[in-house]
C-alpha positions, 0 to 999 in steps of 0.5 A: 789835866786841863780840858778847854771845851768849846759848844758851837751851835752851827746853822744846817746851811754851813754844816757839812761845809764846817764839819769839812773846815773842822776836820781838815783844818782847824783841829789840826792847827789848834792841837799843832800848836803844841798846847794840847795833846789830843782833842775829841769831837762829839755831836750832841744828840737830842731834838734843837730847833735849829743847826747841829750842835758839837762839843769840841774837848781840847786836851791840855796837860796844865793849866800854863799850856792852856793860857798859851793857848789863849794868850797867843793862838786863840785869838787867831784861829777864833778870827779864822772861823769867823771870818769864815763862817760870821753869823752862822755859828754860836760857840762859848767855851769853858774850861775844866780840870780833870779831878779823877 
């Protein structure tokens, strides 16, 4: 099991309209394109300075569905979100291997 994690940092002024974008949308399209298998959306808790902070885990049952993923659906959704939002979130993304 392949688990693709993306940490977004999203200014309060957006907030509530990406959480919206999120759940009705981008979650959807992204497990939609058959890559993954399920997702989890967790809010990190804790004192920041500025926005909300999620990690977003993206299910993946190998590492070949994973580079899918990438290769031909990433740079798409990642440009919607983009265009949408522009300098009013930060993401990295990392990518695990479930070991247990």
């Amino acid at each position: 099991m392949i688990i693709y994690n993306v940490t977004v940092n999203v200014e309060d002024s957006i907030h509530q309209e990406w959480l919206s974008w999120m759940k009705s949308k981008h979650l959807k399209e992204v497990v939609g394109t058959g890559c993954f298998t399920s997702y989890r959306m967790c809010r990190l808790l804790g004192t920041q300075d500025t926005g909300v902070t999620y990690a977003i885990q993206y299910f993946a049952p190998t590492i070949d569905h994973y580079h899918r993923y990438d290769q031909q659906y990433a740079p798409k959704l990642r440009q919607e979100g983009i265009d949408r939002f522009q300098d009013k979130l930060v993401a990295f993304r990392t990518l695990m291997e479930v070991v247990e």
